[in-house]
Chimera marker file (.cmm) of the C-alpha trace (Angstrom):
<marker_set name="trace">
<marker id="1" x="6.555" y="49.594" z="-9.596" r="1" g="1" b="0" radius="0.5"/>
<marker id="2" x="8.221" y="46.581" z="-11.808" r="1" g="1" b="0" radius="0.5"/>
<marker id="3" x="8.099" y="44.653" z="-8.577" r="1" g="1" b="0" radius="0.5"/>
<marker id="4" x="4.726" y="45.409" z="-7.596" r="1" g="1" b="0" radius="0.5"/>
<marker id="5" x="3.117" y="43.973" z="-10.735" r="1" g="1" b="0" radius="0.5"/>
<marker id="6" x="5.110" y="41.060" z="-10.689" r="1" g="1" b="0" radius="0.5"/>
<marker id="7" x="3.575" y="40.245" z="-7.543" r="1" g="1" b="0" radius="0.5"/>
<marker id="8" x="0.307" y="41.313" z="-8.692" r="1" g="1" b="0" radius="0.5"/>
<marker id="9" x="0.636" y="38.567" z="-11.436" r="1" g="1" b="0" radius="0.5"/>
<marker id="10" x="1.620" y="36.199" z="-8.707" r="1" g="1" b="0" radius="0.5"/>
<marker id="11" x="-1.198" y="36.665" z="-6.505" r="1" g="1" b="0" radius="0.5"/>
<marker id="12" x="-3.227" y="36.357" z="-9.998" r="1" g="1" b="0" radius="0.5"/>
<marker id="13" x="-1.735" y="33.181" z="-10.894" r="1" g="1" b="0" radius="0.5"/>
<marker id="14" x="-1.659" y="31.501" z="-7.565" r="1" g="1" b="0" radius="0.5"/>
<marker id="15" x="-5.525" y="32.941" z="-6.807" r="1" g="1" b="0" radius="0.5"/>
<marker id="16" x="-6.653" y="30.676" z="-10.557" r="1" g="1" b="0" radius="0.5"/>
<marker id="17" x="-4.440" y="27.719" z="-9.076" r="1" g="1" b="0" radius="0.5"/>
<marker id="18" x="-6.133" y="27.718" z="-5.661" r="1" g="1" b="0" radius="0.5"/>
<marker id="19" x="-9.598" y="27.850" z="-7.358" r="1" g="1" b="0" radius="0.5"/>
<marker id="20" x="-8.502" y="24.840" z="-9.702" r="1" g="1" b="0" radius="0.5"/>
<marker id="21" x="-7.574" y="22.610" z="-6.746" r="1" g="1" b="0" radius="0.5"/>
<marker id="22" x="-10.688" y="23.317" z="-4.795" r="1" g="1" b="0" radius="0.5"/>
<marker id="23" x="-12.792" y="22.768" z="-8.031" r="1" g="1" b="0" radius="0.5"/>
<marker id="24" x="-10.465" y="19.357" z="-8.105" r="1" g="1" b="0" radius="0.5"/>
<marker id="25" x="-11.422" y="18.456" z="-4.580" r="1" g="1" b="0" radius="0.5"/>
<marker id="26" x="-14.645" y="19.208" z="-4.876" r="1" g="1" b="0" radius="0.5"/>
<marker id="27" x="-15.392" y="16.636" z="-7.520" r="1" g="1" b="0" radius="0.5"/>
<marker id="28" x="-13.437" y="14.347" z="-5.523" r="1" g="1" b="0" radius="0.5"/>
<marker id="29" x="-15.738" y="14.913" z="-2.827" r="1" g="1" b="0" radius="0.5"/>
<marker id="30" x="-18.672" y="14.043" z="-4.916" r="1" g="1" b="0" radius="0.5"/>
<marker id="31" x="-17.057" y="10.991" z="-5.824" r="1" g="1" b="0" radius="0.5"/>
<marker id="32" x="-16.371" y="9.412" z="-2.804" r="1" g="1" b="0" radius="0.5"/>
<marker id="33" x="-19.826" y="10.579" z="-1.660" r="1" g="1" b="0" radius="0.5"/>
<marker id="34" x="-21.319" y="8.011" z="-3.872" r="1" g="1" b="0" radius="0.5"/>
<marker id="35" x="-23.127" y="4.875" z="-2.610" r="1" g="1" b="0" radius="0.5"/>
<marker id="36" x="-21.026" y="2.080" z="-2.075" r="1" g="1" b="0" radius="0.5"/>
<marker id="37" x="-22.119" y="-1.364" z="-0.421" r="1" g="1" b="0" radius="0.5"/>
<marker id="38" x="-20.267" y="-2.782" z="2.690" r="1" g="1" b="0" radius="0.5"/>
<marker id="39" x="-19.918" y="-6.053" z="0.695" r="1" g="1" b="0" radius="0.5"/>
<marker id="40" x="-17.895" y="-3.830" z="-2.103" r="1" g="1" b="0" radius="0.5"/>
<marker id="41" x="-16.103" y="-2.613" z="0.557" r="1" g="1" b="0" radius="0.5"/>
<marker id="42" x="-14.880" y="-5.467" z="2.343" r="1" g="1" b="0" radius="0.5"/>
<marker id="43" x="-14.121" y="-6.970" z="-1.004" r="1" g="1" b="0" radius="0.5"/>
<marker id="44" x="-11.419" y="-4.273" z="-1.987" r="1" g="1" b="0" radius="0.5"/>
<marker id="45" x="-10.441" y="-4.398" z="1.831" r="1" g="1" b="0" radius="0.5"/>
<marker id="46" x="-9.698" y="-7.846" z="1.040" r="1" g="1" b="0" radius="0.5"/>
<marker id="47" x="-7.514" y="-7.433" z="-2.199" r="1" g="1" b="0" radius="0.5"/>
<marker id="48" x="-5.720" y="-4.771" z="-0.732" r="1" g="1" b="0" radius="0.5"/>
<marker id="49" x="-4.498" y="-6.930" z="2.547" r="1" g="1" b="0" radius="0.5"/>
<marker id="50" x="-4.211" y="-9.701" z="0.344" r="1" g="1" b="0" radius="0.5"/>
<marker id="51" x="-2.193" y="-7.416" z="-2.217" r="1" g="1" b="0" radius="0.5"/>
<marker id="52" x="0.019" y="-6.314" z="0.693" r="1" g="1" b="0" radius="0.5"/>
<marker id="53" x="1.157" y="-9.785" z="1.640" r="1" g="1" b="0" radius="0.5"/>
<marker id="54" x="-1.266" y="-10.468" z="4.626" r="1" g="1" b="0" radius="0.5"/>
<marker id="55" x="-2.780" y="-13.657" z="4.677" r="1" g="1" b="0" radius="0.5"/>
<marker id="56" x="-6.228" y="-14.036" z="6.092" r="1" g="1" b="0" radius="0.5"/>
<marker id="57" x="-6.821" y="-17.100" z="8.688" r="1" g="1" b="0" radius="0.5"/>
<marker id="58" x="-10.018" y="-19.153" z="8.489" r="1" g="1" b="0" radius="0.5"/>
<marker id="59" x="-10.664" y="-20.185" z="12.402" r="1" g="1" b="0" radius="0.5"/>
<marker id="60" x="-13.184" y="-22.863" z="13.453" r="1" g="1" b="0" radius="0.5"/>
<marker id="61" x="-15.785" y="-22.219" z="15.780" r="1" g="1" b="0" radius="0.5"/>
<marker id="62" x="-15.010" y="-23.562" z="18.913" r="1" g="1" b="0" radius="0.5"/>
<marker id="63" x="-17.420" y="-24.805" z="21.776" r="1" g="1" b="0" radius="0.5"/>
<marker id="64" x="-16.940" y="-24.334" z="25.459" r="1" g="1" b="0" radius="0.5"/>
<marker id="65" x="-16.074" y="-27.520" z="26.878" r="1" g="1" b="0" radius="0.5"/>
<marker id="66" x="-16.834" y="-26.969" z="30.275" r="1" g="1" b="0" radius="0.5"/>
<marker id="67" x="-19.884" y="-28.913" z="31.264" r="1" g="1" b="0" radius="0.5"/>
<marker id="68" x="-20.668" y="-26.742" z="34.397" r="1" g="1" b="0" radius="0.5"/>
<marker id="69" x="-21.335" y="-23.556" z="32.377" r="1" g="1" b="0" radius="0.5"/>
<marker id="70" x="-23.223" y="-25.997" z="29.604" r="1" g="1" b="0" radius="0.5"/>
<marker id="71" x="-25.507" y="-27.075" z="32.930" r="1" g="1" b="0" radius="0.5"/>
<marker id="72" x="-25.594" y="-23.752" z="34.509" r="1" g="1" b="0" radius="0.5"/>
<marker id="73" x="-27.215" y="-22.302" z="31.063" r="1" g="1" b="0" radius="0.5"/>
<marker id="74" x="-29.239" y="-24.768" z="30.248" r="1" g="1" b="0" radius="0.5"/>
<marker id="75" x="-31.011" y="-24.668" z="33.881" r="1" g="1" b="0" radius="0.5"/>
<marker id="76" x="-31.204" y="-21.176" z="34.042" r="1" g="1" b="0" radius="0.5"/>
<marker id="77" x="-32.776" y="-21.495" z="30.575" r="1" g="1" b="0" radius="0.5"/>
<marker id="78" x="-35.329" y="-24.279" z="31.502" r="1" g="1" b="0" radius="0.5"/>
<marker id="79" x="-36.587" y="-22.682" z="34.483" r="1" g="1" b="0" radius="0.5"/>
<marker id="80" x="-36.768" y="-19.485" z="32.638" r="1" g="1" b="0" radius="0.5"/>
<marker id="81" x="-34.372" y="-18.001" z="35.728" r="1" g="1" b="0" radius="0.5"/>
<marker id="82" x="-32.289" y="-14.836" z="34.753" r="1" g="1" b="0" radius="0.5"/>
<marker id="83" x="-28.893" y="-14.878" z="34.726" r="1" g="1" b="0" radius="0.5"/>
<marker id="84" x="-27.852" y="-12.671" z="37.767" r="1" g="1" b="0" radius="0.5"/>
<link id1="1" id2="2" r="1" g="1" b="0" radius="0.2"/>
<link id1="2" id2="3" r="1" g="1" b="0" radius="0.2"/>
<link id1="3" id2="4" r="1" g="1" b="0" radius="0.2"/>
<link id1="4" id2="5" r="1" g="1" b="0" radius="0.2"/>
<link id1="5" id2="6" r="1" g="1" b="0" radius="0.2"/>
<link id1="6" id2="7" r="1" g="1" b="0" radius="0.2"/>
<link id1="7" id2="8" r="1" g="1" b="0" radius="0.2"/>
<link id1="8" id2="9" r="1" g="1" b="0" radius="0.2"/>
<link id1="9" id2="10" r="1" g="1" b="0" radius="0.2"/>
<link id1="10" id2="11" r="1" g="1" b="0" radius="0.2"/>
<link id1="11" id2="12" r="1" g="1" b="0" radius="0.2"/>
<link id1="12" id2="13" r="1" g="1" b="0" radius="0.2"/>
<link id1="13" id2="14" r="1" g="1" b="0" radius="0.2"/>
<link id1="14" id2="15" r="1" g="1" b="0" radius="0.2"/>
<link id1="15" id2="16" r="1" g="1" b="0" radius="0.2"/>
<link id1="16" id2="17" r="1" g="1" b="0" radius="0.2"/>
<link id1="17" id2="18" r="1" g="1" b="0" radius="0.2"/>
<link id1="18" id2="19" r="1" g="1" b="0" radius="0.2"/>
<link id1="19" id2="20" r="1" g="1" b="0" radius="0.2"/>
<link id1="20" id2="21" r="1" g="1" b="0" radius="0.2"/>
<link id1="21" id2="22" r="1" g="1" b="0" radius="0.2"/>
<link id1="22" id2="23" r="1" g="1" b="0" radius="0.2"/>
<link id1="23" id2="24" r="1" g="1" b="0" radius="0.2"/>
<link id1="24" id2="25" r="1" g="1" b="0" radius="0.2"/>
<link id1="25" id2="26" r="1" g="1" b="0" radius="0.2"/>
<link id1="26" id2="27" r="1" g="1" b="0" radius="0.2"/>
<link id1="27" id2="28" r="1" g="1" b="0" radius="0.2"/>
<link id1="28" id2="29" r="1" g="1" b="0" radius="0.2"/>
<link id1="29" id2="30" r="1" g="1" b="0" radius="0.2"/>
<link id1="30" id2="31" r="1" g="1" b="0" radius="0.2"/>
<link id1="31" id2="32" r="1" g="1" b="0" radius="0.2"/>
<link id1="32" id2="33" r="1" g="1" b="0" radius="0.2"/>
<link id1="33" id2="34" r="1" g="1" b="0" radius="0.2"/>
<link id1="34" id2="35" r="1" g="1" b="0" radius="0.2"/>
<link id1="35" id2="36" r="1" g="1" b="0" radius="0.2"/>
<link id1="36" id2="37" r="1" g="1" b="0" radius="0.2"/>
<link id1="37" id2="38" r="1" g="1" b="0" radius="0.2"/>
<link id1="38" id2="39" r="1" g="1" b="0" radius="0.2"/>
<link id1="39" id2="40" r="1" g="1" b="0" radius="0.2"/>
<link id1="40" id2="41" r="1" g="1" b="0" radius="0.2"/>
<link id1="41" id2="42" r="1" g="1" b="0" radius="0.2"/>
<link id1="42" id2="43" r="1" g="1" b="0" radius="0.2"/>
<link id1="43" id2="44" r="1" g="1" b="0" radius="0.2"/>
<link id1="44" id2="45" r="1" g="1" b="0" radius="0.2"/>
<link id1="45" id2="46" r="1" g="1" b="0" radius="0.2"/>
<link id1="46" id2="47" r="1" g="1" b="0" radius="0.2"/>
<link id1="47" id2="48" r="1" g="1" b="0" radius="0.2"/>
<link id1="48" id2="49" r="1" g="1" b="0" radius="0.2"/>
<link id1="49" id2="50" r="1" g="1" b="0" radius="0.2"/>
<link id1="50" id2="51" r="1" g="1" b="0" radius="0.2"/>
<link id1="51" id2="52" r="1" g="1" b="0" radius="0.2"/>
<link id1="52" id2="53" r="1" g="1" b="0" radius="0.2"/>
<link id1="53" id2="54" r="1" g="1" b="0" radius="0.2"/>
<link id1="54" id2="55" r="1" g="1" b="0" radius="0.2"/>
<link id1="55" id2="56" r="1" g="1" b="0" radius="0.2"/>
<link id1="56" id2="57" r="1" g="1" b="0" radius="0.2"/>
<link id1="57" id2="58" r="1" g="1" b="0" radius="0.2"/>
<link id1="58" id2="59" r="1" g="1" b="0" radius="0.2"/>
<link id1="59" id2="60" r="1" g="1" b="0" radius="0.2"/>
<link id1="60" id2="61" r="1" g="1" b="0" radius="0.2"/>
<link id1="61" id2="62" r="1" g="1" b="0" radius="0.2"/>
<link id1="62" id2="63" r="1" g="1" b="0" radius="0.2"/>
<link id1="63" id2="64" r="1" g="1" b="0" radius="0.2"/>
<link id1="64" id2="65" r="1" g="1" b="0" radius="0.2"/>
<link id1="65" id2="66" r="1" g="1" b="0" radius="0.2"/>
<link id1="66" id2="67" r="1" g="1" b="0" radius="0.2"/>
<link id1="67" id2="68" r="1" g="1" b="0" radius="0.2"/>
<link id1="68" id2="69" r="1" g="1" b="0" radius="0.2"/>
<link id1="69" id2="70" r="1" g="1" b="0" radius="0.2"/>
<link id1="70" id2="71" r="1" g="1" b="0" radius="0.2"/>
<link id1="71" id2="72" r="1" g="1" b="0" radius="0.2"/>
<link id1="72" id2="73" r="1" g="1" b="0" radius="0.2"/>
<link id1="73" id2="74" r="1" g="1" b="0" radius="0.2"/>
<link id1="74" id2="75" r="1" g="1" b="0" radius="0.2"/>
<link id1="75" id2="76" r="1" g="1" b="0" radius="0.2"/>
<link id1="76" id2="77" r="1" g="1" b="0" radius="0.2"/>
<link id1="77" id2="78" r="1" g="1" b="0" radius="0.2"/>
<link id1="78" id2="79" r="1" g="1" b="0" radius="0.2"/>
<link id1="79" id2="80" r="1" g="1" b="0" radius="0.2"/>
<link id1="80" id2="81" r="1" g="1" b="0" radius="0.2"/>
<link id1="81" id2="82" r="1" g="1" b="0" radius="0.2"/>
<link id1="82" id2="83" r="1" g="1" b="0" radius="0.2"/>
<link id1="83" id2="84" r="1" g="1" b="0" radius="0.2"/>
</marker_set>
C-alpha cells in the first residue's frame, strides 16, 4: 500500500506541474500573438545577423546593358505590342 500512495503523490505532483507549464505556455502564446510591425521585425532581424557576425552587403542597382533588349522593349512599348 506504501508504494501505491507514493505513486499517488507522484501522479499528484507531476498532474500540478503539467498544469503550470501549460498555464506558462499559454501566456507565452498570448505574447507572441501580439501585433508586431514588419519594420520591428526586420529591425531585430537585423541586430541579430549583425550580432552573429554577418555583415550585410549594400549592392547597386545595375542596368542591362544590352541595347537589343533596351530596343526590343521600348518598341514593343511604343506600339503598344504585347510581349509574346
Amino acid at each position: 500500500m506504501s508504494q501505491d500512495k507514493e505513486l499517488l503523490d507522484l501522479v499528484k505532483t507531476l498532474s500540478g506541474q503539467v498544469k503550470e507549464l501549460e498555464h506558462q505556455i499559454k501566456s507565452l502564446k498570448l505574447v507572441n500573438a501580439a501585433d508586431v510591425s514588419e519594420e520591428t521585425l526586420v529591425a531585430i532581424a537585423a541586430g541579430v545577423a549583425a550580432y552573429l557576425g554577418y555583415a550585410g552587403e549594400k549592392q547597386q542597382v545595375r542596368f542591362a546593358a544590352v541595347p537589343i533588349w533596351t530596343k526590343g522593349t521600348r518598341q514593343s512599348q511604343l506600339n503598344h505590342i504585347p510581349a509574346r
